[in-house]
N, C-alpha and C positions, 0 to 999 in steps of 0.2 A: 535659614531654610536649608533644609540638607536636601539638594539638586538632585544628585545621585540617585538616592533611596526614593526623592518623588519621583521618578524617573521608571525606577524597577518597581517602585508600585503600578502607574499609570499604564505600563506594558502588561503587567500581569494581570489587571483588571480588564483591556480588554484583549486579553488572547484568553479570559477563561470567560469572560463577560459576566464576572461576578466579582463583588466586594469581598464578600467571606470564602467565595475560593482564591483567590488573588492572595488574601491571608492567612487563608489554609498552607500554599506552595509557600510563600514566603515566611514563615512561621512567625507572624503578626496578626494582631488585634483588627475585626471589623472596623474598628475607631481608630486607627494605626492609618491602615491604610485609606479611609475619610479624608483625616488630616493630611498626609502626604499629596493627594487630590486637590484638595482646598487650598494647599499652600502654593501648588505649581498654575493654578488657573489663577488665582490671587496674585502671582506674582507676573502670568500672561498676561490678564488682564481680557480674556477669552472663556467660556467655557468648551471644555472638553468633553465631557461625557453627558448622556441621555439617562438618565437614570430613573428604574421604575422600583417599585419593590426588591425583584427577584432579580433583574437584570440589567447592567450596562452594558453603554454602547456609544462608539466615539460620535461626535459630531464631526460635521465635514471638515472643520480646524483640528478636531481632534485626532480623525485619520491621517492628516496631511503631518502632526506632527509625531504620532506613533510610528509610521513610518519612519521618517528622522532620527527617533529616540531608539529604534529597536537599531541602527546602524550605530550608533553613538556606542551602547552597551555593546555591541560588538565587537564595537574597537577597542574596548575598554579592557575587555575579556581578551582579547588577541592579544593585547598589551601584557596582559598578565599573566599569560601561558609561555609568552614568547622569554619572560626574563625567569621560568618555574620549572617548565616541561620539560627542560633538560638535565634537570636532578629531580625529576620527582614522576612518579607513573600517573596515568590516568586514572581518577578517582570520581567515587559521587553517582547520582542516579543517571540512569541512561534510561529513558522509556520509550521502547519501541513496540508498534501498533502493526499486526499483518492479516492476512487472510487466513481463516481458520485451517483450510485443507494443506494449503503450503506448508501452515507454523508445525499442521501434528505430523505431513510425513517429510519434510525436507530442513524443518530450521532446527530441530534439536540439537541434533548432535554439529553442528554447525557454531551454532552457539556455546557448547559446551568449551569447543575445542576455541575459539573468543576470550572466555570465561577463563581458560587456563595461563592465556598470555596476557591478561589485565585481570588480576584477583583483587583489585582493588575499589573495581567497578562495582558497581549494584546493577544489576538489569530487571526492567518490571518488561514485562511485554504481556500485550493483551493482545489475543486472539478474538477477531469478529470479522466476517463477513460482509458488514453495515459497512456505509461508505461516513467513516468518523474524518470530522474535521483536525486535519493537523495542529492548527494553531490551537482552538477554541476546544479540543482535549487534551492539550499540555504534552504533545506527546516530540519525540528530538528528530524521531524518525519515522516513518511512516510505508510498508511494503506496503506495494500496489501491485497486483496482475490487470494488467487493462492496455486498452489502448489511449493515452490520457487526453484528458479534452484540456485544452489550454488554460491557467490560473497567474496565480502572484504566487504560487508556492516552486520550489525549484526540483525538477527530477532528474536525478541520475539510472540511466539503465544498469541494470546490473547482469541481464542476462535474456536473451529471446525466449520464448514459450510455445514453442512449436502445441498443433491441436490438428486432430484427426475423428474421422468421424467414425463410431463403433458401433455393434450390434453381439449381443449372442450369438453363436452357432445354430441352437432353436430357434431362434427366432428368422434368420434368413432362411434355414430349412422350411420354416412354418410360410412365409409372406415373400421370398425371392429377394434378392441382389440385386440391390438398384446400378446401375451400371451407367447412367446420367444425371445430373443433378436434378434434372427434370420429376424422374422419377421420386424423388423424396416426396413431391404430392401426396402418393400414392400411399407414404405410410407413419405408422404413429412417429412422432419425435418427441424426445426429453429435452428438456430445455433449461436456460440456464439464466435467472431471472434478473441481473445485475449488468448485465452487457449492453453498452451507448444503443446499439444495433438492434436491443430489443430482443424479440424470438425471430429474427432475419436472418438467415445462412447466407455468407456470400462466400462462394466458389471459384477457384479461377482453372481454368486448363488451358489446352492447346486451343480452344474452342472461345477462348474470352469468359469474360466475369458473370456469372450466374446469382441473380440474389434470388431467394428462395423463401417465401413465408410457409415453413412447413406446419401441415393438422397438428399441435401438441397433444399431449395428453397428461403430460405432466410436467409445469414449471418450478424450481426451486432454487435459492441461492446458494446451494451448498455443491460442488461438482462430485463427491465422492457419493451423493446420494444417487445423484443421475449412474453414476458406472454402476452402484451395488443394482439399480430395476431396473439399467440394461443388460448388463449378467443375466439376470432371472425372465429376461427373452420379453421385457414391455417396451419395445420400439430401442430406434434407434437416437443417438447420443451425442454431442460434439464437445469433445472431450479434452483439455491440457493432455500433454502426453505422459507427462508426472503422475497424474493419476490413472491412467490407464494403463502403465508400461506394466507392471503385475499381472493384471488380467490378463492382458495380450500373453507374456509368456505362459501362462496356465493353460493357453487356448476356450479362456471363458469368455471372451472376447476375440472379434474380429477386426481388423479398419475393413472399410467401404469405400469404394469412388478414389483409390490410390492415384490417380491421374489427376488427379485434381487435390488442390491447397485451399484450406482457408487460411484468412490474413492470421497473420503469428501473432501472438500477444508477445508482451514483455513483461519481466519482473522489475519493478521502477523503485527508490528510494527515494522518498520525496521528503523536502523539508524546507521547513520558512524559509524567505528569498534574506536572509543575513550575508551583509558580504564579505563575513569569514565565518567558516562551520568552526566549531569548537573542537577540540582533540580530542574525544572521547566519538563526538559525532562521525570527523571524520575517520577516524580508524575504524569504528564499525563499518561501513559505507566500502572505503578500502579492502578489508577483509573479506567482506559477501562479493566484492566485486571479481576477487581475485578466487576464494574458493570457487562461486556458483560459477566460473568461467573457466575455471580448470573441469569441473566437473560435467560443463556440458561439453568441450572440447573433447573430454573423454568419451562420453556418450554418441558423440558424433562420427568419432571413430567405429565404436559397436556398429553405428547402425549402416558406415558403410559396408563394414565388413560381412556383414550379413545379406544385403541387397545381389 
């Protein structure tokens, strides 16, 4: 029985929950990866997975040992980087997963300048908004904007997300300046469909924390849509400041309630709880950590200087 390879089957079966994707990544036969299966519960004496047509899924012996076996193959890899990495660059597919609006205006050229100090890498990254499963989309790395809710997966911050709330110039000309959180009642908001918090504003000032169910009139998951029909003066917005920072200088946009903060998001890196990332992992991770933080450091600056 080759341990091993039952091993990197048995994980990749259920981190895609599939036979033929499991053998799709591992470039092996439906009937490849079977056997690999049948010979490692044959040789437990356990069964491991649930299996239907279209989908596997571990048993509760099977999660208790996938867990095990995903550390195992980790150390296994540490092992092998550790006597390589030092004559040899990092190579091989790197996949990483973000939120559509960060990836088109902040990770390009981010990336490119990655791209130029590991040319050896392959990077696939898929842009969506959907909140995609780390493990169970294959993917190494995974950008988050959120506030996150607790898991088995591990996150590194990479950088605060400061959010501010906007409007058009016609459009407060048109309906007035809320000058209390109170007042957001009183008028249309754009909302932003993917947030724990729902369509709930919470505020905070000198005055203490204000949650706010404001009238929407328009929800969507995408935040660049909210800025473009706040622009165009249909209510007001609660906005990353990344995507708004353009408007704002155009004067097509305004903030609103400056005396008051909502809670900050953050940009997170998240990836399966293995306890050692791999070299390719961590050096991305590294790099976003060290740019996106010089770069809001910078920004930080700007915006004192300006106040």
């Amino acid at each position: 029985m080759d341990k091993l390879g039952s091993l990197r089957a048995f994980v990749k079966v259920v981190e895609s929950g599939s036979f033929a994707e499991a053998g799709r990544q591992l470039r092996l036969s439906r009937s490849a990866i079977s056997k690999y299966i049948a010979d490692l519960e044959e040789s437990l004496g356990v069964q491991l997975l649930n299996r239907t047509t279209r989908h596997a899924s571990p048993t509760e012996n099977g999660q208790r040992y996938f867990e095990r076996a995903v550390v195992i193959l980790s150390e296994i890899e540490a092992a092998d980087q550790a006597v390589t990495q030092a004559q040899s660059a990092p190579r091989g597919l790197l996949r990483v997963n973000a939120p559509m609006s960060f990836g088109t205006m902040r990770l390009g050229p981010v990336l490119a300048d990655f791209m130029a100090l590991y040319p050896e890498l392959q990077l696939q990254i898929v842009l969506s908004d959907d909140l995609l499963d780390p493990v169970q989309d294959g993917f190494d790395v995974t950008l988050r904007i959120a506030e996150l809710e607790s898991s088995s997966l591990i996150a590194r911050k990479i950088m605060p997300v400061a959010r501010m709330i906007c409007a058009s110039p016609d459009y407060l000309a048109r309906h007035g300046t809320p000058k209390h959180p109170q007042d957001l009642r009183e008028h249309a908001s754009l909302t932003y469909g993917f947030l724990l918090t729902g369509n709930q504003w919470k505020l905070t000032g000198s005055d203490g924390d204000h949650w706010i169910q404001p009238a929407w009139s328009l929800c969507v998951n995408n935040a660049e849509v909210l800025r473009d029909v706040a622009i165009k003066g249909r209510g007001l917005a609660l906005l990353p400041e990344f995507i708004a920072a353009d408007a704002l200088r155009k004067g097509e946009l305004r903030t609103v309630l400056d005396s008051y903060s909502a809670p900050p998001l953050a940009l997170y890196a998240v990836y399966p709880p293995t306890r050692h990332l791999s070299v390719k992992v961590r050096l991305l991770i590294d790099f976003l950590v060290e740019r996106f933080g010089r770069e809001e450091d910078e920004a930080a600056g700007r915006r004192a200087t300006t106040r």
